[in-house]
N, C-alpha and C positions, 0 to 999 in steps of 0.2 A: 128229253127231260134233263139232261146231263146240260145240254148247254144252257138250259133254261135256268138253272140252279145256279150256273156257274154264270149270268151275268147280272142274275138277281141279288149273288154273294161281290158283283164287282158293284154293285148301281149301291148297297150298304155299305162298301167299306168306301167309296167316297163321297158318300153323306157322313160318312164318320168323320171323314180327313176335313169335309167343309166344317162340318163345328167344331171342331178341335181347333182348326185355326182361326175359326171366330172365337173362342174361348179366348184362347194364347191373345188376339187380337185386342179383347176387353179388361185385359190384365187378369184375367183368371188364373188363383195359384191352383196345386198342383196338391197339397198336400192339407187340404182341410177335408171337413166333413160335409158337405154341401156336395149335393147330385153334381153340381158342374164341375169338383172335382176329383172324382169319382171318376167324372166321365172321361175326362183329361188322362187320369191315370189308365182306366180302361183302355182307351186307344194307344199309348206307351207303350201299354203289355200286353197287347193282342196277340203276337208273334208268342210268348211266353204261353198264353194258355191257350193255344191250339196245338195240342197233343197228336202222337201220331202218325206211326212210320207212312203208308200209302195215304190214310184217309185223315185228314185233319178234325178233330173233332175240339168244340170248346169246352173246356173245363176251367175252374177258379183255382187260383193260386195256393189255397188252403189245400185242393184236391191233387196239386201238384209234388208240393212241398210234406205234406202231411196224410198222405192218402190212408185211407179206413180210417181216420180217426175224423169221430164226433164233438159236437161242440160239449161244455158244459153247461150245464142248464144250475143258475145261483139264484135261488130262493130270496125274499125281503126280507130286509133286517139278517140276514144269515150273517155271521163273523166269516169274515176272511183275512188273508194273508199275504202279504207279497212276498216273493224271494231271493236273497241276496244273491249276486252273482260277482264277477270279480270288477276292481275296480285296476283301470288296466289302460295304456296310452299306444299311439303309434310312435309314438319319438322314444320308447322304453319299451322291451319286449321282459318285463320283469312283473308282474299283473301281483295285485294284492290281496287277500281276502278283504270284504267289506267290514269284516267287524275289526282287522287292523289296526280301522282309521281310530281316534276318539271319538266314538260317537254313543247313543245311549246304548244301553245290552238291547240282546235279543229276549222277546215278549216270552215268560213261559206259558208252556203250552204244553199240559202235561200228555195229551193225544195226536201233538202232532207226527209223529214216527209212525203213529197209526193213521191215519189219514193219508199219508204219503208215501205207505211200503212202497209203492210201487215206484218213486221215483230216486229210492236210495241212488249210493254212490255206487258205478260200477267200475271197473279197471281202467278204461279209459278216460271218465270225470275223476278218478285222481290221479293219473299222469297229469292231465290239463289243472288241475290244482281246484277243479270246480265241487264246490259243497252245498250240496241244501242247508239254508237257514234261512229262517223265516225275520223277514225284514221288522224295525221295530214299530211299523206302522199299521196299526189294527183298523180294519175297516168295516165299518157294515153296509151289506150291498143294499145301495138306492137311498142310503142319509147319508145326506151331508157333512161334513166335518168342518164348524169354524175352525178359524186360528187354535193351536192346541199347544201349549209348551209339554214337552216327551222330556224333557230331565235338563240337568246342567251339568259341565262337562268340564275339568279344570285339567288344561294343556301344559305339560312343564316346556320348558323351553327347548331341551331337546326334542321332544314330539313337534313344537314348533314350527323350529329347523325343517323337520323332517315333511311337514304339511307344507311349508314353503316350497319345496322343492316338486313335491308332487304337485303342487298349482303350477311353478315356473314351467314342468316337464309335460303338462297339461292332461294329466290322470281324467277320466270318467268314470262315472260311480255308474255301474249297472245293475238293475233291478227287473225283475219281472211279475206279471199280475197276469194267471190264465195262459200260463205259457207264452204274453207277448211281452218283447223287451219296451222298457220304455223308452218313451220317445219324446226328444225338444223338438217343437218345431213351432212354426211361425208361418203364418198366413200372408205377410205383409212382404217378407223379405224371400217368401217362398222357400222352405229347407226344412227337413228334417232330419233329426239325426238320432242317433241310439245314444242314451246315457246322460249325465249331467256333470259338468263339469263341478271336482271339489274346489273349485274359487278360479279367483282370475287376478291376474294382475294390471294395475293400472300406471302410464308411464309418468313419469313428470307432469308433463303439461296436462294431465286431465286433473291430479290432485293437490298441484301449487305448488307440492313437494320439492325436495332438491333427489330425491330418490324414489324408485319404484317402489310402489306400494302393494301389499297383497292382500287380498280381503277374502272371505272364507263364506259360502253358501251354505249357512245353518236353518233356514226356513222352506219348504219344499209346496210346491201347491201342487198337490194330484188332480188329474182331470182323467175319469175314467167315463166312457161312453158306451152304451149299451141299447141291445135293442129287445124289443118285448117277444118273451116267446106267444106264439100263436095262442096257445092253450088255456093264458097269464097264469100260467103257476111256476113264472121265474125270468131271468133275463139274460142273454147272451152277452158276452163281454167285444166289444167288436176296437175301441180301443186302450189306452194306455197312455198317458202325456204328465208330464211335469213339466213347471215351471220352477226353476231355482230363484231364491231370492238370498240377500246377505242382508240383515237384521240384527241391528244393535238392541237387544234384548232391554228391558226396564219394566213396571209396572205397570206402562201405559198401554205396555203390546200385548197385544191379545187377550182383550178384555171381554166378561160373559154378556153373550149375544152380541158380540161382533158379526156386521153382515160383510163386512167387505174386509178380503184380505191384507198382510203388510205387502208393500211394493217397494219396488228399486228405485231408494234415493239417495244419494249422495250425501246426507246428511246422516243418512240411518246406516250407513256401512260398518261392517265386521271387522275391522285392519285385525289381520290375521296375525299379530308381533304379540309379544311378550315382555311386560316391563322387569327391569334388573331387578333377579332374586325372590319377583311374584311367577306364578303359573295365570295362563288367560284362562279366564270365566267364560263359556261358551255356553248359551242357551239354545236347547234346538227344538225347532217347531214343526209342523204342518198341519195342512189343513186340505181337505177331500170335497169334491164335485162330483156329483154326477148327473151325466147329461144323454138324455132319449138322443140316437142317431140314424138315421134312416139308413144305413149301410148297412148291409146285410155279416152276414155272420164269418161265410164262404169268401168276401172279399179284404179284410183288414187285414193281412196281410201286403196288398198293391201296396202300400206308402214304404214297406222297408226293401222293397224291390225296384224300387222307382228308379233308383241312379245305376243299375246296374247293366253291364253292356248285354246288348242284344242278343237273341240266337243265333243271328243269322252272320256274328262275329266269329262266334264259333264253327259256325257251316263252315265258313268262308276258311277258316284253321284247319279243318279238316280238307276243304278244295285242295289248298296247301302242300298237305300232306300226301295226297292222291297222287299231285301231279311228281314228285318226287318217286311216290312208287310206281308210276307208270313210266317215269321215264329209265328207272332202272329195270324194271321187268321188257321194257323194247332190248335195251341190252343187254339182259340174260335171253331173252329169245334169242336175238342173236348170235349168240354163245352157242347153245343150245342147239337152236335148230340148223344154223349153218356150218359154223367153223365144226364145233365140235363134232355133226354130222359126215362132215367132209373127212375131219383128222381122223373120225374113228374108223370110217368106211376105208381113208389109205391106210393107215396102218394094216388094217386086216387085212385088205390085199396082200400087200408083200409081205405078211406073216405066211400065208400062201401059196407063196412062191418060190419053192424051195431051192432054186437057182440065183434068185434073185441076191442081187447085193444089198443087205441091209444098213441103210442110211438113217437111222432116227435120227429126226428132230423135234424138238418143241417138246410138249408137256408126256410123252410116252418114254422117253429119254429116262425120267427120275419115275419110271415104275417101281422098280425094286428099291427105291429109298422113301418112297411117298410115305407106308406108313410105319416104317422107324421111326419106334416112340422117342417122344423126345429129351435129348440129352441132361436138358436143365430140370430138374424138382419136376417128375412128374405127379409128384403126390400134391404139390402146389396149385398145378391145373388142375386137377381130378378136382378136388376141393375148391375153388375159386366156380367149376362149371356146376359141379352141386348144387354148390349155394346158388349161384342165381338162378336155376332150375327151381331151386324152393321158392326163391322171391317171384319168377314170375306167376307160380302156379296160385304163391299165396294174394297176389296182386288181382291177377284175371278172375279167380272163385269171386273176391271180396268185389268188387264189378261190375260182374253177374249177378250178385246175391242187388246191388245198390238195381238194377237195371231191373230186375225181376219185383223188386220192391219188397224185397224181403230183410233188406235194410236201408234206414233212411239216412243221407248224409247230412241233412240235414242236425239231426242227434248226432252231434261230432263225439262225445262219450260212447255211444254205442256202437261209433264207427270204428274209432278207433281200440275196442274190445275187440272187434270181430276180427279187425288188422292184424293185432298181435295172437289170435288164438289160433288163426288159419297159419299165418308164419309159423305158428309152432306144432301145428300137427300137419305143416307141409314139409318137416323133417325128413321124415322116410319117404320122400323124394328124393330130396337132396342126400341121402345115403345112397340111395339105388342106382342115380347116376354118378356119385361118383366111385362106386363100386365098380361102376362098367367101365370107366375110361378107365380107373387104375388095376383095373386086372386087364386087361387087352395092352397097358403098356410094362408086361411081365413082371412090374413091380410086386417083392414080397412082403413088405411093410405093413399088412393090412389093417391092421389093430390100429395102429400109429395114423393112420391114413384118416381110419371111418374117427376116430376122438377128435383131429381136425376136423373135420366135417362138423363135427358136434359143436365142437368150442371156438373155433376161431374165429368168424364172422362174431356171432352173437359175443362172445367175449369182449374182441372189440368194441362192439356195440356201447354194450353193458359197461366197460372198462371208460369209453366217454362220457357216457350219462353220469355215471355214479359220481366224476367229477365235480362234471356242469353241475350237478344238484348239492354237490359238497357247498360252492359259491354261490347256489340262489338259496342255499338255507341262511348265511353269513348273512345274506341282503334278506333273509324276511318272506320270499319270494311266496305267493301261493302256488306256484308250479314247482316246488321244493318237493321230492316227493319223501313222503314217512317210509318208517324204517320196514314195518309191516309190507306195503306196498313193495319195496323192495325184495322184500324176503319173498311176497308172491310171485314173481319177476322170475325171482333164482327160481322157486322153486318150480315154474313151469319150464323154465332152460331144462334145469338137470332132471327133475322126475316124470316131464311130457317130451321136449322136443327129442334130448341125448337119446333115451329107449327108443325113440321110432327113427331116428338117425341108425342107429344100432341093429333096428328091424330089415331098414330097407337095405343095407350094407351087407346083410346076411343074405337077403334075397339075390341081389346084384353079384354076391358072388358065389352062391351059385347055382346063378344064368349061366349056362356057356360060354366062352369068349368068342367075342365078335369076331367072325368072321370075315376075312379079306381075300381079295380078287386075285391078289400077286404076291408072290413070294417076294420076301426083305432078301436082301444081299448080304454078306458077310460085310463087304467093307463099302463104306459111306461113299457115296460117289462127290467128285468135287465140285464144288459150288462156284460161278463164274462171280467176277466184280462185279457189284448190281452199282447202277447209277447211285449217284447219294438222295433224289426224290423215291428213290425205290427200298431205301431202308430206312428201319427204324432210327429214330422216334419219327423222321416226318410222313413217310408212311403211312403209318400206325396214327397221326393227326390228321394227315389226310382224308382214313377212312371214315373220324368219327364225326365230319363236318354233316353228311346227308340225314344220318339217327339222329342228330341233334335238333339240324333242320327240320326234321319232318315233326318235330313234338313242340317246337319252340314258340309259337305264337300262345297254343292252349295253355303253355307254360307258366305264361305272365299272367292269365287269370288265375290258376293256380296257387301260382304264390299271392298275389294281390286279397286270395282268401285267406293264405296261410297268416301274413307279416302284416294285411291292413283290414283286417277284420269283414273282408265283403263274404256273401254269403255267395258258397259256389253250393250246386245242385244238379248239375247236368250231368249224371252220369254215366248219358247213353253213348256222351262225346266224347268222356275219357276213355270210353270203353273202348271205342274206336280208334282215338288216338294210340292206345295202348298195343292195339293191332298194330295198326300201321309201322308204330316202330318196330314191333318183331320181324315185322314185313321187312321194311327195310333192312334193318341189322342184316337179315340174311341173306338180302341180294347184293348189299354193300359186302359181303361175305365171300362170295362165291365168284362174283367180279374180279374182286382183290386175288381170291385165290388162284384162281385161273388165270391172272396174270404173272403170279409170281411162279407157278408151275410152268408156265410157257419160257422165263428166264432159267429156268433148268433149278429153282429154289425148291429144294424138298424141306425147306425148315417152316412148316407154315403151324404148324402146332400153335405157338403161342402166337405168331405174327398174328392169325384170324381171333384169337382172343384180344389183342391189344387195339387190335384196327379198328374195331365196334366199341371196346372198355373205352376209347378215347373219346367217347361221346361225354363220357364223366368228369372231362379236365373241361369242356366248351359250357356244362352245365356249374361248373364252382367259378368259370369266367363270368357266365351271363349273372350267378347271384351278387359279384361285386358288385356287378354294373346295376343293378338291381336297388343295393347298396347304398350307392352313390348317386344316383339317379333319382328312383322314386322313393326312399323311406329317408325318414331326419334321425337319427338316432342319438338321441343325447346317455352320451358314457359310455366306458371302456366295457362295463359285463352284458348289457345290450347287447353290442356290438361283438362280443365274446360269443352270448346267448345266437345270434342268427348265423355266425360264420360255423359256428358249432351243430350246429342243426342239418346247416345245408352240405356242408361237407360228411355228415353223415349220408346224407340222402343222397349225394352225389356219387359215394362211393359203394349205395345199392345200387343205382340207374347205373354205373360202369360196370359191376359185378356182372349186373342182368343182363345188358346188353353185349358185355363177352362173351356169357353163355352163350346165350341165340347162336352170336356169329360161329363160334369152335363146333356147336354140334352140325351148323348147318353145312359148313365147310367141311365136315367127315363125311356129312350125309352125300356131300355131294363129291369128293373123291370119292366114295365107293361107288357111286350110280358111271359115271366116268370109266375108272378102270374096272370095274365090271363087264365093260362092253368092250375090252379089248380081248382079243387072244392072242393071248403071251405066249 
């Protein structure tokens, strides 16, 4: 039965591959509403919805992306609403509100807050600067909308300026209808794409000009598609499309019972300028279609997933990462089962031998120095390993919660609520551990200790944002966060995270102090010349080349969701990768450490924190290159905005990744000299 299935599942998917490329063959695009391109996109994303650790099962894209949720079912004639979202460029990470721009107000509606409790603002939609408001385009579901002039709009010159530049920088207006973004796309030239652009420039030679010209998309055609429910007592929204148009307004436009809309003509263009000492007269129109589509409800979705790279990209990033940990886990076996079994078996012998001439060498040598705490700030370490104890735990929950589906990352708002609520009540973690390291390094500071713990990281944090937000309020920015927002921010720091900082700090000390295998020595044993590849910093650069490597391919999708708007969703891949690098961290760890103990180096304390932290200098390298490579960023606060961001995130994945290595490297000198007898 099994192989019956399995060549009945092989004889379908290459009948799929034969029309797919007789499709592609017949010029069939990809992005209309026609079964054949449907079907186009279906085979694209096949890989996509077969869900399913052992057993592949197919599911639709809606069921991937949005699981347990239903469609809405919109009655005839019922009023509806669109909803603004930010108007925002890849060449500018500085995004706008839509109502910003000049354009008409928002429609009152004196029930709309009630109609939409449910999709208020939550902590995360205003960090991200995103607000419900209702678009000023009133629609009723399944009539048409001719041409309609929405108001007139007079631009002074510096608002002008200001729209020039958002065309030159090539801003998108984003809107959505039923939760889907809209979409430009074309049949013709095969492409879609999220948004519309607020105008376009045209160079010289198109407009006879002696200079660039800028023209302004004040006409919108909506084109919303829908399919009938079973029942007919309403209809599904399956999709979403505009057409921009730039229309020099007059009497003639958009006249009653117009059947055919205005169009893009050279004649009738917008020049978005300002004459000396007048404001521009801006009329803004649209006009609404709606068109029966045979695509089901479960798949509208496919078209904004279409350009996005494969699973089996990310498989392939995780192979990656595997073979990295396999080949450091052959030499921690190694370690492990040979050398160390051999060094610990001689030792013990001629600890045995009570006649015997005692010769140490190698790593039993610096027994009685191993674990003298160490000399520089150890209340610096205790605090540094905390903290990334809190980041990873608040990292791995949020992961699990995305993998279990009890959040979607797709709701980047609700993702990033969950981010920061686990970071903060993974506090009393980060107190507990570093309760532990800094009482085992007989430090009496304790108070002084757990309030770092508390404040320093997050401080930081907080002390760079509050800047960067001082400068994107200067600029306007819809990612400016309010002072409220703010004050919530503080008041989960100081009134949730500090008390359970404070909680776990209490409990960590007192825990017992850790117990060790060998008595410390009075006096420091000395330390031989280590080669200069064997000290810091290039050491410590050395280490962080493999943690970096093992996360770096899933990387670039990562950011490519962060900085250029793609939608990422796999969370079963981060979760993974997320292993992997703890994985590594700590074999890159204990490698390192056992080499530097076999040179007679009992200073590994911070060495094993810096050898892994240094993953965090390869990751603020690869964001230039990032930088400079794939994003265009036009101006200095952009370019402020992303260095500013990643270097923050940089200096969590170091924090994190010293953790790992410092606990694993204790974990494993005590496992080590545990099995001597001293």
């Amino acid at each position: 039965a099994g192989q019956s299935h399995a060549s009945l599942r092989k004889e379908r998917d290459q009948a799929e591959a034969r029309a797919y490329h007789e499709l592609r063959k017949n010029g069939q695009d990809e992005v209309g509403h026609t079964p054949e391109a449907a079907a186009l996109r279906h085979y694209n994303l096949r890989k996509k919805k077969r869900k399913g650790l052992l057993i592949k099962r197919e599911k639709s894209l809606a069921e991937v992306l949005f699981p347990g949720v239903t469609p809405e079912l919109y009655k005839t004639n019922e009023e509806v609403f669109m909803m603004t979202d930010l108007v925002q460029s890849k060449k500018t990470h500085v995004p706008f509100e839509y109502y910003d721009l000049p354009v008409c107000d928002a429609p009152a509606l004196a029930d709309f807050r009630r109609r939409h409790r449910t999709q208020r603002k939550n902590l995360g939609a205003r960090l991200q600067g995103v607000e419900l408001k209702p678009a000023p385009f009133v629609l009723q579901v399944k009539k048409n909308q001719s041409c309609k002039k929405l108001c007139t709009v007079e631009i002074g010159p510096r608002k002008t300026r200001w729209m020039r530049k958002l065309v030159e920088r090539q801003y998108r207006v984003h809107v959505t209808f039923d939760s889907l973004p809209v979409l430009m796309r074309s049949s013709q030239l095969n492409y879609a794409v999220r948004g519309y652009p607020v105008g376009f420039k045209a160079p010289p030679s198109y407009t006879g000009l002696d200079h660039d010209e800028f023209f302004l998309y004040n006409h919108l055609k909506f084109t919303i598609n829908y399919q009938e429910d079973a029942s007919g007592e309403g209809i599904y929204i399956t999709g979403f499309d505009v057409h921009p148009v730039t229309l020099k307004h007059d009497d003639s436009t958009c006249p009653v019972g117009m059947t055919e809309g205005p169009k893009n003509s050279p004649k009738t263009y917008l020049p978005l300028r300002a004459s000396k000492g007048q404001d521009l007269k801006v009329t803004f129109s649209y006009e609404v279609e709606w068109v029966e589509s045979s695509l089901p409800w479960s798949d509208r979705w496919d078209v904004y997933l279409k350009d996005t790279p494969d699973d089996d990209i990310h498989f392939f990033a995780i192979v990656n990462s595997l073979m990295i940990v396999l080949f450091l886990t052959g030499a921690i076996a190694t370690i492990m089962i040979r050398t160390l079994r051999k060094d610990i078996s001689m030792y013990n012998e001629m600890a045995m031998m009570e006649d015997a001439v005692h010769d140490e060498t190698g790593w039993k040598l610096v027994h009685g120095d191993v674990f003298r705490p160490p000399s520089f700030s150890p209340m610096a370490l205790s605090v540094l390993v905390g903290n990334g104890a809190q980041i990873g735990v608040a990292f791995f929950i949020s992961m699990l919660a995305a993998v279990l589906r009890l959040l979607n990352p797709i709701k980047k708002g609700h993702t990033l609520t969950a981010l920061v609520v686990l970071y903060v009540l993974s506090g009393c973690v980060a107190g507990y551990v570093s309760a532990r390291v800094y009482k085992f390094c007989d430090a009496k500071n304790w108070r002084l200790n757990t309030i770092m713990t508390a404040m320093a990281l997050p401080g930081v944090l907080v002390g760079i944002f509050t800047i960067l937000n001082i400068f994107l309020s200067f600029a306007g920015a819809a990612t400016a966060v309010g002072f409220f927002t703010l004050v919530a921010l503080f008041g989960l720091w100081v009134c949730v995270s500090a008390p359970l900082v404070f909680a776990g700090a209490f409990l960590g000390l007192k825990a017992p102090k850790i117990e060790i295998p060998t008595k410390i020595n009075q006096v420091s044993r000395y330390i031989p010349e280590m080669p200069w590849y064997a000290t810091p910093p290039v050491s410590c650069l050395l280490g962080g080349i493999l943690p970096f490597g093992s996360v770096c391919i899933e990387l670039f999708f990562i950011m490519s969701a962060l900085w250029l708007h793609q939608i990422y969703y796999v969370m079963g891949f981060l979760l993974a990768v997320l292993l992997i690098l703890a994985a590594t961290c700590a074999q890159v760890s204990i490698v390192m450490t056992y080499l530097q103990l076999c040179s007679e180096d009992h200073r590994w304390w911070w060495k094993s924190f810096f050898n892994c932290a240094s993953a965090g200098v390869y990751l603020i390298l690869y964001s230039l290159w990032f930088l400079a490579s794939r994003l265009e960023l036009v101006g200095v606060l952009p370019v402020v905005v992303y260095l500013t961001y990643m270097s923050m995130i940089s200096l969590l994945f170091s924090i994190f990744c010293g953790s790992v290595g410092f606990l694993c490297a204790f974990a494993f000198n005590k496992t080590i000299y545990g099995a001597l007898k001293v």
